[in-house]
C-alpha angles and dihedrals in degrees: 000000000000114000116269112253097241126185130199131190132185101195118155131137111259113258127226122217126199131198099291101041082055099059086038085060087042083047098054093039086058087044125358092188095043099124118236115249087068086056094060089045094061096038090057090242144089131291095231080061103058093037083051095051097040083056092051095049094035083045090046102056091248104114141338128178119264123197107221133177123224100247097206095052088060097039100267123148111210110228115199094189126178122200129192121212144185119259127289090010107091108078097063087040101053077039082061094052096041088064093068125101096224096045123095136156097039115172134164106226134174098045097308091299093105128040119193133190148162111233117158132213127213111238078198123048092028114027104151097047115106112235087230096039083077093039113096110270105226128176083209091058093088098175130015128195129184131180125180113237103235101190129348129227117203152168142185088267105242107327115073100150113150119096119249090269099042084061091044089052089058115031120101124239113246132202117187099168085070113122096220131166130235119204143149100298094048086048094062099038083056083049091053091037089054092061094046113354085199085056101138117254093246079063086059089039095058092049101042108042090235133115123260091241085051091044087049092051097043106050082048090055088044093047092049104053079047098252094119117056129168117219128190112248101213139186100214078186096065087051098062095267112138111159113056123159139166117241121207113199142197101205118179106250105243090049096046108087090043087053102037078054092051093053097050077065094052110100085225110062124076097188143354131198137179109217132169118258127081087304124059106193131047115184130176119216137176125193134179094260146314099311095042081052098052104040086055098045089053102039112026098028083036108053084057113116117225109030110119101175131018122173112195117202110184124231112240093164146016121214104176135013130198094317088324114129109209122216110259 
């Protein structure tokens, strides 16, 4: 059967934010469940504000809360994989990956011709599978990478806006050295989370078995050994972003975990990440447009010591956000 034509389009007006729906967006990066009344609290406004301004943005295509498990704490490996593949085939292929449950960040970059995700693999659960065993087969696939992210560096993109004590009166307190059990009924409130990570907890009730007083207490036990965490779906694109891209960097060793460090301060990543392979460094960046691209890319990128290759393959479409499923 021949693949289906598929076409996608991301097409949304830019938002503008102003002060306090940048602390709202601070506030939910620090806790996506916080109510919020406590939010408000800590903002200094009403709660009517901040409900009327999470449904805007929510509303809007901007962000939502998404429920995700750390992977490493429940014996999980993270995967950033780039495949090439021939022309007008890559759409239904990166579709077929987007329908996966541990596959996430999917893009097509370089024209259409590449497609690159993040999908993870348990060591424990699941030792003698081959990563791409799992992965589609494809004779239009004509060349797979695959490189295991070794440790992640990240930051809240370009709008930190709360005080110091604003951030300690609404993070979490995580303790990862928590022994802590996983089993069926955490599995589908995650499920549940990953769609909406504010889902009630009558929502997680219903698909867990479990009462809503059991469910309260168990994704607060999750989230504080650090098993439970609560990411910001965003469309960069809402916001204005246009050129994003991913980077992939052969930084000398002695120089990686200083620059890898250099570029989580940078407004324009939203995440870096060493990984094994002939490249050590993978980053993804969005910028306004092309001259905002390339003058970071040459500047900022650029003035790092250590990096002796980088290869930069532009993002022309997202599939899949965290967790997100975008409409093809």
């Amino acid at each position: 059967m021949a693949d289906p034509v598929i076409s996608y389009r991301e097409v949304m007006k830019p938002v503008t934010l102003d002060s306090v729906d940048r602390q709202l967006i601070h506030a939910l990066d620090l806790d996506g469940r916080a109510p919020f009344a406590r939010i408000a609290d800590v903002l200094g406004v009403s709660e009517n504000t901040i409900g009327r301004r999470y449904r805007r943005l929510r509303q809007a295509g901007v962000l939502r809360v998404v429920g995700a498990v750390a992977s490493a704490r429940l014996g999980y490996e993270l995967w950033t994989v780039r495949f090439a593949c021939a022309p007008a085939s890559s759409i239904p292929i990166a579709a077929a990956l987007a329908k996966r449950p541990d596959t996430f960040w999917i893009h097509l970059l370089s024209g259409g011709t590449e497609i690159a995700c993040t999908t993870q693999s348990s060591i424990e659960q699941e030792p003698d599978v081959l990563l791409l065993d799992k992965l589609p087969r494809s004779s239009r696939i004509t060349s797979v990478s695959a490189h295991q992210m070794l440790h992640g560096f990240t930051r809240l993109g370009g709008w930190p806006a709360l005080s110091e004590e604003q951030v300690a009166a609404l993070q979490v307190p995580v303790d990862p050295a928590e022994e802590i059990t996983f089993d069926e009924a955490d599995r589908r409130i995650v499920q549940v989370l990953a769609e909406d990570g504010r889902a009630s907890y009558g929502e997680l009730a219903a698909a867990s078995g479990l009462s809503e007083s059991t469910v309260k207490r168990r994704i607060e036990t999750l989230r504080q050994s650090g098993v439970l965490t609560y990411q910001l779906d965003i469309s960069l694109r809402a916001l204005g972003f246009h050129s994003e891209a991913r980077l992939w960097m052969a930084v000398r060793p002695s120089s990686v975990v200083a620059v890898a460090a250099a570029l989580a301060e940078h407004e324009e990543v939203q995440f870096a990440a060493v990984t094994t392979g002939p490249t050590n460094l993978v980053a993804a960046i969005a910028c306004r447009n092309a001259a905002h691209l390339y003058e970071y890319l040459t500047e900022r990128v650029g003035s790092l010591d250590g990096i002796q290759q980088m290869e930069t393959a532009p993002v022309v479409r997202t599939v899949k956000r965290s967790g997100s499923l975008l409409p093809l």
